[in-house]
One Martini backbone bead per residue (centre of mass of N, CA, C, O) as a GRO file, in nm:
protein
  424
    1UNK     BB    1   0.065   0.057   0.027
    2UNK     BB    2   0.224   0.325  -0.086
    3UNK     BB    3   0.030   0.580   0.046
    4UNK     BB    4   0.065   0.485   0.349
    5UNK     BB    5   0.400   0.482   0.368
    6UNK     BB    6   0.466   0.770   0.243
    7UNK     BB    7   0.548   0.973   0.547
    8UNK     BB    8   0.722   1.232   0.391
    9UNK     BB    9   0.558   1.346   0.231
   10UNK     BB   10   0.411   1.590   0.105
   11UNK     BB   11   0.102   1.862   0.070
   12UNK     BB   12   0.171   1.906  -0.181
   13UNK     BB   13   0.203   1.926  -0.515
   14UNK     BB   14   0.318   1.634  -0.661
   15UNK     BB   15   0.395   1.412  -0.936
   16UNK     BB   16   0.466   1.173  -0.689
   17UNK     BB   17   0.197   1.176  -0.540
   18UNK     BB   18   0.008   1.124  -0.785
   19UNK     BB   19   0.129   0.872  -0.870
   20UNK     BB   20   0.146   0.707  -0.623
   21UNK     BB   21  -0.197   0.680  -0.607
   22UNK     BB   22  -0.223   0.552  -0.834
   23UNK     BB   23  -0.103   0.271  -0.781
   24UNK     BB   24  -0.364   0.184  -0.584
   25UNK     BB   25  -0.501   0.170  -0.863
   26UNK     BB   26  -0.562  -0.083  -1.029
   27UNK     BB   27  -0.760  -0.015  -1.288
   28UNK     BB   28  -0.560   0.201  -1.389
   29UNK     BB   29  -0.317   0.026  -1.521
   30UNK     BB   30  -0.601  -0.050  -1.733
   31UNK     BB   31  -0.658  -0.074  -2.053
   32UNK     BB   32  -0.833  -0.048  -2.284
   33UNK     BB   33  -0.961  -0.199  -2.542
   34UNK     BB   34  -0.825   0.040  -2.761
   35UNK     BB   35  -0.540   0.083  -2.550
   36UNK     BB   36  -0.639   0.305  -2.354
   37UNK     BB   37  -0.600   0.519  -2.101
   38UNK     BB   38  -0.736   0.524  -1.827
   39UNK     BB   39  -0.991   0.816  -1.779
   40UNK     BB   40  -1.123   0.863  -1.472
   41UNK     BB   41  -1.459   1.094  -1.452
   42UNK     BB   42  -1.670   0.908  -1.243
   43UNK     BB   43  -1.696   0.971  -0.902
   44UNK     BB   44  -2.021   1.053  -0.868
   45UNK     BB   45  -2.065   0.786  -0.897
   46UNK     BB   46  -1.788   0.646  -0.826
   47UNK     BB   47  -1.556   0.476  -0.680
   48UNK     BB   48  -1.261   0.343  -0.695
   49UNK     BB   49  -1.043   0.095  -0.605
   50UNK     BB   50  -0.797   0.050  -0.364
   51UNK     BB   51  -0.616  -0.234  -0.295
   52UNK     BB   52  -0.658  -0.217   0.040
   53UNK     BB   53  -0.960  -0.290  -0.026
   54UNK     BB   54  -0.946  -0.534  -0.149
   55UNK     BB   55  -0.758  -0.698   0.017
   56UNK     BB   56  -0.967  -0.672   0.280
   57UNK     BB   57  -1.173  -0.811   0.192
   58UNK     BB   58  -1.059  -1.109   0.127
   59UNK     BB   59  -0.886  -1.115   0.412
   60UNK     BB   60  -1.195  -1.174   0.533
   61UNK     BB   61  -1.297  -1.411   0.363
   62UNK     BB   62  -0.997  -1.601   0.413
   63UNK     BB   63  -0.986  -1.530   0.752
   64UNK     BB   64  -1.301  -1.393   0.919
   65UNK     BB   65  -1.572  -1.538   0.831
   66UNK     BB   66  -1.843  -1.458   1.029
   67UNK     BB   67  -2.100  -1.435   1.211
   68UNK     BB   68  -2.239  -1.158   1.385
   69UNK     BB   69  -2.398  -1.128   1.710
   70UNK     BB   70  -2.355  -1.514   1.744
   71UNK     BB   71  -2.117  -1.614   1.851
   72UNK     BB   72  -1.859  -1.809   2.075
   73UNK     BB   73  -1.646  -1.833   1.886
   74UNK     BB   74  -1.370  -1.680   1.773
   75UNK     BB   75  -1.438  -1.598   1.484
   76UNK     BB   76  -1.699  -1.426   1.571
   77UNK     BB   77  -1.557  -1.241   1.778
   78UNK     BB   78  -1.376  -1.123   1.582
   79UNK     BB   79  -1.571  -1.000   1.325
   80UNK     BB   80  -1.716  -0.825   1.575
   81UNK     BB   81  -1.542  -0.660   1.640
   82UNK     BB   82  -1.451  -0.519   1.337
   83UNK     BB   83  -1.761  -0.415   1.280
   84UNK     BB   84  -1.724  -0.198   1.560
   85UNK     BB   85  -1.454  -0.081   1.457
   86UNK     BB   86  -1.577   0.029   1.179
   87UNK     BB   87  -1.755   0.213   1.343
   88UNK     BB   88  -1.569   0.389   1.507
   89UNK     BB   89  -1.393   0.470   1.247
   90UNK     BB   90  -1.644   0.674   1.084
   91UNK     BB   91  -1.704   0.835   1.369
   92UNK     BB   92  -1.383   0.929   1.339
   93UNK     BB   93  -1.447   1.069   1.042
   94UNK     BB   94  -1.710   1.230   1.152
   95UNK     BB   95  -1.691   1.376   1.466
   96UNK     BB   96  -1.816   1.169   1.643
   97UNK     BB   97  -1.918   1.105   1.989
   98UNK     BB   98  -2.039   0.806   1.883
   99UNK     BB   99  -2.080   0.522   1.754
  100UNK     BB  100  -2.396   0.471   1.827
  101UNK     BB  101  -2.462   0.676   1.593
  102UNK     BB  102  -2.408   0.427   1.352
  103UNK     BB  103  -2.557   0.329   1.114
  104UNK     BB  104  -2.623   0.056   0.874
  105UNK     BB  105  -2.602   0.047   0.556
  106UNK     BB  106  -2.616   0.035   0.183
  107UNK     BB  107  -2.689   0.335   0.149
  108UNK     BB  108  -2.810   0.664   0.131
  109UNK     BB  109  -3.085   0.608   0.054
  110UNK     BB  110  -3.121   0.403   0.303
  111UNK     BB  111  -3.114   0.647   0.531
  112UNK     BB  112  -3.330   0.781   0.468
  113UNK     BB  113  -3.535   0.613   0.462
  114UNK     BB  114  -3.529   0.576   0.778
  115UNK     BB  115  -3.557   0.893   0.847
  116UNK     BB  116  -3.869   0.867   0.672
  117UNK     BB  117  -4.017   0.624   0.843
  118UNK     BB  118  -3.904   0.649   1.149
  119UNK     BB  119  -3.911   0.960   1.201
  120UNK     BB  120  -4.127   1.055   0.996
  121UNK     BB  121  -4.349   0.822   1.088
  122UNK     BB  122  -4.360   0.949   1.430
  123UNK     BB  123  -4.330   1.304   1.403
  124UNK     BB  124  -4.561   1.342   1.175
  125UNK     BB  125  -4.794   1.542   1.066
  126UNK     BB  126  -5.072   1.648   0.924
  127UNK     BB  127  -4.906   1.933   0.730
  128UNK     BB  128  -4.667   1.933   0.711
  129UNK     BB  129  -4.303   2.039   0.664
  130UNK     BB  130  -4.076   2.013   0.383
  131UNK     BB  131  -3.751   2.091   0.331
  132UNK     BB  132  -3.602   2.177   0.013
  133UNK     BB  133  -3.407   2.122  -0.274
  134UNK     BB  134  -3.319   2.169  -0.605
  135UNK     BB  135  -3.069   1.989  -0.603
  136UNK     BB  136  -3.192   1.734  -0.555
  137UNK     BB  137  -3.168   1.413  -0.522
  138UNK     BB  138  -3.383   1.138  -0.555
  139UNK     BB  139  -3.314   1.021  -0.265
  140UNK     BB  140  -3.393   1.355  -0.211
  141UNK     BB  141  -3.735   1.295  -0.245
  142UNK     BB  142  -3.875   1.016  -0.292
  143UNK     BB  143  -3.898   0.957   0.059
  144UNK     BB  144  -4.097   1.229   0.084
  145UNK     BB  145  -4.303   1.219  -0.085
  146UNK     BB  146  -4.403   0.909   0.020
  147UNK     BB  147  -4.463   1.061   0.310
  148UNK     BB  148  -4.660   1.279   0.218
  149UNK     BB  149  -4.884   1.087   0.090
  150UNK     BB  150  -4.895   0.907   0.334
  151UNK     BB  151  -4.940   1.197   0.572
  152UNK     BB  152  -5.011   1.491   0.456
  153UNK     BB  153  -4.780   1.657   0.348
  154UNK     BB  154  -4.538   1.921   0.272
  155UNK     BB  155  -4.354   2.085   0.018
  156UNK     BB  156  -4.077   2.259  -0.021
  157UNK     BB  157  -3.852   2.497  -0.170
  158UNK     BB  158  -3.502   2.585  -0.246
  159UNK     BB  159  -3.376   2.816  -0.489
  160UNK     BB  160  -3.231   2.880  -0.758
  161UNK     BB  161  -3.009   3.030  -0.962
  162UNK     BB  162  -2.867   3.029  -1.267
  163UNK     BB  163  -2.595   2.921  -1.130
  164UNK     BB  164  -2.664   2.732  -0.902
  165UNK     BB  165  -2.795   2.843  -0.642
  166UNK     BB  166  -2.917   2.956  -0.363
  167UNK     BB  167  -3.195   3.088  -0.228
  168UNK     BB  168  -3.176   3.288   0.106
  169UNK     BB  169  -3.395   3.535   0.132
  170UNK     BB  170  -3.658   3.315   0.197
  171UNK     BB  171  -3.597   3.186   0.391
  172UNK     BB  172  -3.766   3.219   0.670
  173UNK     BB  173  -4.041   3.173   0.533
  174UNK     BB  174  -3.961   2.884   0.414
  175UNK     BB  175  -3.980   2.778   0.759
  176UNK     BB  176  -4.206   2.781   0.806
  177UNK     BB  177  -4.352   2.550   0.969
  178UNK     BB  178  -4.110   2.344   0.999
  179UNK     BB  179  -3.953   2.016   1.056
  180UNK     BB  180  -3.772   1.944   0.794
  181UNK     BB  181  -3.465   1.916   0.669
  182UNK     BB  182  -3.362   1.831   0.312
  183UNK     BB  183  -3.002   1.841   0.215
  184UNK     BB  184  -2.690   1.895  -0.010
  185UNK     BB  185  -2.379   1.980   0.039
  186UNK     BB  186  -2.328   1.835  -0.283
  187UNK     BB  187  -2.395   1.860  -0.605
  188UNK     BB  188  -2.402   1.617  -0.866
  189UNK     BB  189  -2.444   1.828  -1.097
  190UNK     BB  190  -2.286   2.088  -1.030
  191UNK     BB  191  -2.132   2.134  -0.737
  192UNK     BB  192  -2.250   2.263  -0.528
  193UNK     BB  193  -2.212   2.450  -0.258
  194UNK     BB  194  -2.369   2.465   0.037
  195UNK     BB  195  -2.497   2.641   0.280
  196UNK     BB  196  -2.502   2.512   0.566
  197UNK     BB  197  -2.467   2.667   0.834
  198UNK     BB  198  -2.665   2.858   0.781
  199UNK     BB  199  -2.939   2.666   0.764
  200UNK     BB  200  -2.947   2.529   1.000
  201UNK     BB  201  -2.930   2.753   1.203
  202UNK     BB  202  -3.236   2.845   1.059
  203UNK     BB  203  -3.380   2.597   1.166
  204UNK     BB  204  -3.332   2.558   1.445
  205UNK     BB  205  -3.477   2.831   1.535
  206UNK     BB  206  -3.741   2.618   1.428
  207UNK     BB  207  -3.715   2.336   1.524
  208UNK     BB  208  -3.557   2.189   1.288
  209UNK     BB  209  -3.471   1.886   1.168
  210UNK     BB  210  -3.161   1.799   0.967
  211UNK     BB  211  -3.091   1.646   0.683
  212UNK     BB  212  -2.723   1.563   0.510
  213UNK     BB  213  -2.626   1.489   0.215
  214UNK     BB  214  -2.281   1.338   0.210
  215UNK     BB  215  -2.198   1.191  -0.042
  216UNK     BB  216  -2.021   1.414  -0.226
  217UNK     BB  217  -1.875   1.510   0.052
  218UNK     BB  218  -1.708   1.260   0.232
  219UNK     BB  219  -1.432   1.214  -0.016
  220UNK     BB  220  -1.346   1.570  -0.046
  221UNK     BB  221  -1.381   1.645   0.262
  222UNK     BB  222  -1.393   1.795   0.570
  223UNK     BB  223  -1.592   1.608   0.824
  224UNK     BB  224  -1.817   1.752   1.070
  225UNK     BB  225  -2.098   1.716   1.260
  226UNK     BB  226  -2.061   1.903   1.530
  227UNK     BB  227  -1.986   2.159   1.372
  228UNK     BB  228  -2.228   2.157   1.190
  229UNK     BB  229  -2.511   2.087   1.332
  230UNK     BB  230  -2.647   1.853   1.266
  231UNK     BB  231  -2.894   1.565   1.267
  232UNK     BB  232  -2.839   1.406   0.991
  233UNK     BB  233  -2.622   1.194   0.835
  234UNK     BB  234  -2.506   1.039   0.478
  235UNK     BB  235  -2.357   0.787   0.309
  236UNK     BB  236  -2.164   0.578   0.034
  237UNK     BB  237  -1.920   0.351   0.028
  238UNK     BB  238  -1.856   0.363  -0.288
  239UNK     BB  239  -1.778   0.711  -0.303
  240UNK     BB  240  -1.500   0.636  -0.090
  241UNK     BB  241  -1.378   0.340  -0.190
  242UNK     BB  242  -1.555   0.092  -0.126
  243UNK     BB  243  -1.796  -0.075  -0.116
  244UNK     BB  244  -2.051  -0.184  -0.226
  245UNK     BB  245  -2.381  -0.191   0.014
  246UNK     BB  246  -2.212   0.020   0.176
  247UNK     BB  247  -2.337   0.236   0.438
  248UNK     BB  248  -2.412   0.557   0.674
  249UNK     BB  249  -2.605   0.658   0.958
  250UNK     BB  250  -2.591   0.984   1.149
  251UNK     BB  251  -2.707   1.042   1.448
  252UNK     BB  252  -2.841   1.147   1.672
  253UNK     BB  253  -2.906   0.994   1.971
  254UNK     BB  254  -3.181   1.147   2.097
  255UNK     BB  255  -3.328   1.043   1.817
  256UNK     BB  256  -3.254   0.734   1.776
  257UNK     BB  257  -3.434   0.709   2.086
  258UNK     BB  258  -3.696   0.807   1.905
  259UNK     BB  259  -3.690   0.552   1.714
  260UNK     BB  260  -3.831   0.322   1.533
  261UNK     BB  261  -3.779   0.086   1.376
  262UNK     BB  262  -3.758  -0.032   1.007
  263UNK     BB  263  -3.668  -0.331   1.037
  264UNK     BB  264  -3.710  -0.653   1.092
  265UNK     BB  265  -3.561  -0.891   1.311
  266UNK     BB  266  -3.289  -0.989   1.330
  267UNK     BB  267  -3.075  -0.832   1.558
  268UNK     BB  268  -3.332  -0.598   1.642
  269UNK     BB  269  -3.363  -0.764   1.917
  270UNK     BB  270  -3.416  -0.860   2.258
  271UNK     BB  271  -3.737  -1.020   2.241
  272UNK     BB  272  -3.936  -1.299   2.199
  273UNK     BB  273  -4.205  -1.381   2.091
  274UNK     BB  274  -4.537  -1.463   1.944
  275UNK     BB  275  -4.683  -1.190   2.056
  276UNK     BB  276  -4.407  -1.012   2.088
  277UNK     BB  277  -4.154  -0.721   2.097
  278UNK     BB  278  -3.849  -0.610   2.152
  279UNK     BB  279  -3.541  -0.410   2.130
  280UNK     BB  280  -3.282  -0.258   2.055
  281UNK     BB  281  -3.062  -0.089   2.065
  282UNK     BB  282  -2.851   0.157   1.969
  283UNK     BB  283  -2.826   0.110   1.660
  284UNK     BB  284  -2.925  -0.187   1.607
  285UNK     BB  285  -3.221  -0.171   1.527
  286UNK     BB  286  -3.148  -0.046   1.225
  287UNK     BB  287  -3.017  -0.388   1.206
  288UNK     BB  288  -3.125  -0.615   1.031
  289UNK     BB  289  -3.002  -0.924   1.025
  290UNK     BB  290  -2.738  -0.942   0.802
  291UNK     BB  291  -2.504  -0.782   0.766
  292UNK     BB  292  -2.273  -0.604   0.605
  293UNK     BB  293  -1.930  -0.698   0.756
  294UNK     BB  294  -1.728  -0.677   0.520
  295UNK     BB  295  -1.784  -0.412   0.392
  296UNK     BB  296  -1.716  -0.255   0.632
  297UNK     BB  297  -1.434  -0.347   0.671
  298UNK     BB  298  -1.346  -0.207   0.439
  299UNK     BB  299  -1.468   0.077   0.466
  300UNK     BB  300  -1.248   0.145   0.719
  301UNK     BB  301  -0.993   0.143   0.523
  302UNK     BB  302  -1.062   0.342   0.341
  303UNK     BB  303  -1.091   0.592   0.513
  304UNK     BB  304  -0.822   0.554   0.606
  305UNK     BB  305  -0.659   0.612   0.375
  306UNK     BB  306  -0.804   0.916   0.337
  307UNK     BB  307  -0.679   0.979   0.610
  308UNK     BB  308  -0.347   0.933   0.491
  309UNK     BB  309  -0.369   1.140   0.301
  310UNK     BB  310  -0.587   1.372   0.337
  311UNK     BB  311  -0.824   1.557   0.312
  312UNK     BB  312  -0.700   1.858   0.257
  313UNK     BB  313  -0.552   1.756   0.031
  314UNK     BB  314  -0.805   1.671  -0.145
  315UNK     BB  315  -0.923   1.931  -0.137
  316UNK     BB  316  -0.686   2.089  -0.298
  317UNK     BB  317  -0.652   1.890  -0.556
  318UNK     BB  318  -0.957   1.909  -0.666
  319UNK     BB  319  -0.901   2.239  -0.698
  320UNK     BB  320  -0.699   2.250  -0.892
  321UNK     BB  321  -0.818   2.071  -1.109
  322UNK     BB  322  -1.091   2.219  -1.155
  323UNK     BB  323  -0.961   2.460  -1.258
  324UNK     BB  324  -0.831   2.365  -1.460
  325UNK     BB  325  -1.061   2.286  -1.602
  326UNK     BB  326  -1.203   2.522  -1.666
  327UNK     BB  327  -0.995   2.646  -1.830
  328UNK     BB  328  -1.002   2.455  -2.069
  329UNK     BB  329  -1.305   2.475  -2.150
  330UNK     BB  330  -1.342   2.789  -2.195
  331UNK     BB  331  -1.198   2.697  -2.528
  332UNK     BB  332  -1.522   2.643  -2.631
  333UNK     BB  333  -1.780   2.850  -2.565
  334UNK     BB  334  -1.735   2.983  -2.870
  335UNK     BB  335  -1.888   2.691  -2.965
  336UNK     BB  336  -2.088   2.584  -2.755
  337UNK     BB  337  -2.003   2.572  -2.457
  338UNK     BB  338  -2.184   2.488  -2.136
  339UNK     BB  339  -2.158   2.561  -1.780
  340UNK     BB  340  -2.256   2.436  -1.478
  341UNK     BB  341  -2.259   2.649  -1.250
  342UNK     BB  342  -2.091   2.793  -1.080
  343UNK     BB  343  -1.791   3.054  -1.121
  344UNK     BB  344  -1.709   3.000  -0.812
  345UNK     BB  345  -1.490   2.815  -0.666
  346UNK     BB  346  -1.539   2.808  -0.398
  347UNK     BB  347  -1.885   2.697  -0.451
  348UNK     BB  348  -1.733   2.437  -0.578
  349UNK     BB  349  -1.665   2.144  -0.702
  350UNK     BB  350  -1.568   1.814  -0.883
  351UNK     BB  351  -1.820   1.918  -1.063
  352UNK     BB  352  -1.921   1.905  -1.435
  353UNK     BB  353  -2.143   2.062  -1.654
  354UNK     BB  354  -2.219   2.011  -1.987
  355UNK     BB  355  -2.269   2.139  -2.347
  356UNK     BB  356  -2.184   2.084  -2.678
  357UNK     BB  357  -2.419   2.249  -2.839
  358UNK     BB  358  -2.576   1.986  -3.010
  359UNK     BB  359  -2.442   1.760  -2.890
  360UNK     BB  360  -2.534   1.488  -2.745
  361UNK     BB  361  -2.429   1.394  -2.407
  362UNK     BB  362  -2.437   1.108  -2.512
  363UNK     BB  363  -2.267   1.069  -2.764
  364UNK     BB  364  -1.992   1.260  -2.636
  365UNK     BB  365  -1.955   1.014  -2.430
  366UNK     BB  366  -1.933   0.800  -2.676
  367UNK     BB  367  -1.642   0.924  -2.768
  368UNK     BB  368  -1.477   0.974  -2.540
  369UNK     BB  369  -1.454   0.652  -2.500
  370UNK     BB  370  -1.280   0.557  -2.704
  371UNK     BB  371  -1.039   0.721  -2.589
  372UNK     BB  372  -1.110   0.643  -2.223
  373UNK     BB  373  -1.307   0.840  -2.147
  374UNK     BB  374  -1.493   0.861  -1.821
  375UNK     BB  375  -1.818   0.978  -1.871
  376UNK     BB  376  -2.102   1.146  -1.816
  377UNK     BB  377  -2.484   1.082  -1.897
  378UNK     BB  378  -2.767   1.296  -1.800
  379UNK     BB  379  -2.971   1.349  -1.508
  380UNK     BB  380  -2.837   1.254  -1.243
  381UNK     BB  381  -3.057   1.202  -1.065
  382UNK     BB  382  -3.211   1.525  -1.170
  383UNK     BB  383  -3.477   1.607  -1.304
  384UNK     BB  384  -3.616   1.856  -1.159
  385UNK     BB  385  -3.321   1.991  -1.240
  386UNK     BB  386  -3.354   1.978  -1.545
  387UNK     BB  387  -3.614   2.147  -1.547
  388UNK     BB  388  -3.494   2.399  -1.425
  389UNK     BB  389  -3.283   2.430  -1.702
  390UNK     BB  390  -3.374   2.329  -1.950
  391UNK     BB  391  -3.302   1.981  -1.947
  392UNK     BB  392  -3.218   1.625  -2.028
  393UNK     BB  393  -2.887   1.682  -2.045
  394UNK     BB  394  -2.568   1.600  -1.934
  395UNK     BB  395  -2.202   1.632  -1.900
  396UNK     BB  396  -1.992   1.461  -1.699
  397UNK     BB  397  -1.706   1.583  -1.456
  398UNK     BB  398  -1.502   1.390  -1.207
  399UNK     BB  399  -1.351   1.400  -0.939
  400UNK     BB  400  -1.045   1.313  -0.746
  401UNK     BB  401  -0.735   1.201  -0.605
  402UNK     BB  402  -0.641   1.075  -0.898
  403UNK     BB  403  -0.643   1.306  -1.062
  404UNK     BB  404  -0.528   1.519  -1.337
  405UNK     BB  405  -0.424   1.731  -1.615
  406UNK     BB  406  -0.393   1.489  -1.806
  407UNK     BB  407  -0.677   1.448  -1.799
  408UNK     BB  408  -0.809   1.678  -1.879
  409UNK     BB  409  -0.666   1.684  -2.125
  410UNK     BB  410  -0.781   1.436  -2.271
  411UNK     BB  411  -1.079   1.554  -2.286
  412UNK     BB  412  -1.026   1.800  -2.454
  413UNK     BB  413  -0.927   1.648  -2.692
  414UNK     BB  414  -1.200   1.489  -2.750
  415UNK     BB  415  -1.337   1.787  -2.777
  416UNK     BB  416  -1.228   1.811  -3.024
  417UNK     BB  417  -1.294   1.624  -3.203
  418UNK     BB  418  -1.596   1.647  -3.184
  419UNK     BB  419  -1.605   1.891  -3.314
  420UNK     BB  420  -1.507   1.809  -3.564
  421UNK     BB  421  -1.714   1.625  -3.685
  422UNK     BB  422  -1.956   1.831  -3.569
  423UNK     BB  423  -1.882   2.114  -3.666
  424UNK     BB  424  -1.805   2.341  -3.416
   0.00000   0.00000   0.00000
């Protein structure tokens, strides 16, 4: 594991450091079917996975797997230890004052739906309201529809501006008698950075809960759930470099001893009878059945790396990445490429999305794709915000700790090739 043994490495950006990271991504030096250097900008869809978890799961599989709090041979009490020390993992990473704050779920979207069947279908009534922004993705709106369709809730929306920035002159009205926020700290299509702080502070002001979509942002940047003073914090282990299935909810204590299971069965129960049960504590209640408890324990592995690489440096090299993509792509401009989100680098993450004249999104991801270069293309799960733009799809490039400039040259290079096929 390369990057985490070479402890002189400097915080500075320097082309042996981004080598070096770039060794731990097996994938990455795997050329394509038509010999192309895989240039990787889909880190918003997922993360590539470091050697050292993939390592990590396989060393699971194949020397300490048994079910967790459940056997008391070795290799099971050995497991369940493993488990509940990546919950504690996870716990400092995200600055949380207790391991038992952290939920194990399958994914953040998994995350939401407990807060909302589980939380929201025990403290709201009928009536009341739930604000969102305009920027949610799909995981953060359809699990809020289906409650207040369900409860005869009110839905109301934080609206965006050109630039695809909230619009916070009447936050203060918008939150009249609201009882829930549900925010994306970045969003997966524009790359807006939401002011979090601002939100949070004006929401509990009346009293309302805040639960932030830390999906796209705790791979990126360095985060305290307490320093942020939120309420509910989801996030997806696979777009951390984790494996796929594995996910968690950070929420308040006093608010998860406050809520109902989520789903029944093994493991969440204190005791059973024929004819009713009592349930387990917090966190264990709202994890029913066979953990993905391999999975756990890989992705306290990837934080661990992300943690021994450096948030901070992290997060200063994506924005000089994207930086450098901005001021590339500007050079299309006048041929009709347009670039959606913020236009202050401080105010976006490392998610660009673009149209380039009339050529379809589909197309263009697909012409790139020849080069090596692998960008998305459509709605990115945000089509509410797709019809806020007049859009039906972007092209996105998304970036990672592993992205460098050269990527960015592949991509502009493959829009050059673009522009001149497509006549632009």
């Amino acid at each position: 594991m390369p990057a985490l043994e070479q402890k002189s490495m400097t915080t500075g950006e320097t082309p042996n450091r981004l080598a070096a990271i770039r060794h731990d991504f097996p994938i990455l030096q795997r050329p394509t079917s038509l010999g192309k250097r895989l240039v990787y900008l889909d880190a918003a869809a997922t993360a590539q996975k470091p050697q050292v978890v993939i390592e990590r799961l396989a060393r699971f599989y194949r020397e300490e797997n048994a079910n967790i709090h459940r056997g008391v041979y070795e290799l099971a009490e050995q497991a369940t230890a493993l488990f509940e020390e990546a919950r504690a993992t996870i716990a400092r990473f995200l600055g949380a004052s207790d391991p038992s704050e952290i939920v194990w779920t399958r994914n953040a979207t998994e995350a939401i739906n407990v807060v909302a069947h589980s939380w929201g279908g025990s403290q709201l009534q009928h009536g009341d309201t739930i604000l969102l922004s305009e920027l949610e993705h799909h995981a953060n709106l359809v699990p809020w529809q289906m409650l207040a369709q369900r409860k005869g809730l009110n839905l109301r929306f934080i609206p965006i501006d050109a630039s695809g920035q909230l619009r916070l002159d009447e936050l203060d009205h918008l939150l009249e008698g609201v009882k829930l926020v549900g925010i994306t700290q970045v969003s997966n299509t524009l790359g807006t950075i939401t002011p979090l702080e601002h939100i949070i502070e004006r929401a509990h002001r009346v009293g309302a809960v805040v639960l932030v979509d830390g999906a796209q942002a705790v791979p990126h940047r360095p985060v305290d759930v307490q320093a942020l003073q939120a309420d509910f914090y989801v996030a997806s282990g696979h777009k951390m470099g984790g494996p796929t299935g594995i996910g968690f909810l950070w929420g308040r204590r006093e608010l998860l001893e406050r809520m109902p299971p989520f789903l029944g069965g093994g493991d969440m129960i204190a005791r059973v009878t024929y004819q009713e049960a009592t349930y387990n504590d917090v966190p264990w209640r709202f994890e029913a059945g066979t953990s993905d408890f391999a999975d756990a324990v890989a992705l306290a592995t990837a934080v661990e790396y992300l943690s021994e690489i450096g948030m901070p440096w992290i997060a200063a090299h994506e924005r000089r990445i994207t930086a450098y993509a901005l001021e590339r792509l500007a050079r299309f401009t006048s041929r009709g490429l347009r670039i959606y989100g913020p236009s202050r680098l401080e105010e976006r993450a490392g998610v660009i999305s673009f149209t380039f004249a009339d050529i379809h999104p589909h197309d263009l991801a697909s012409l790139v794709a020849s080069d090596g270069v692998c960008i998305r293309a459509g709605h990115h799960c945000t089509m509410p915000l797709m019809d806020r733009l007049g859009l039906s799809a972007t092209a996105r490039a998304s970036f990672a700790l592993h992205s460098g400039e050269d990527d960015v040259d592949a991509l502009v290079e493959s829009l050059e090739k673009a522009a001149r096929i497509f006549g632009v």
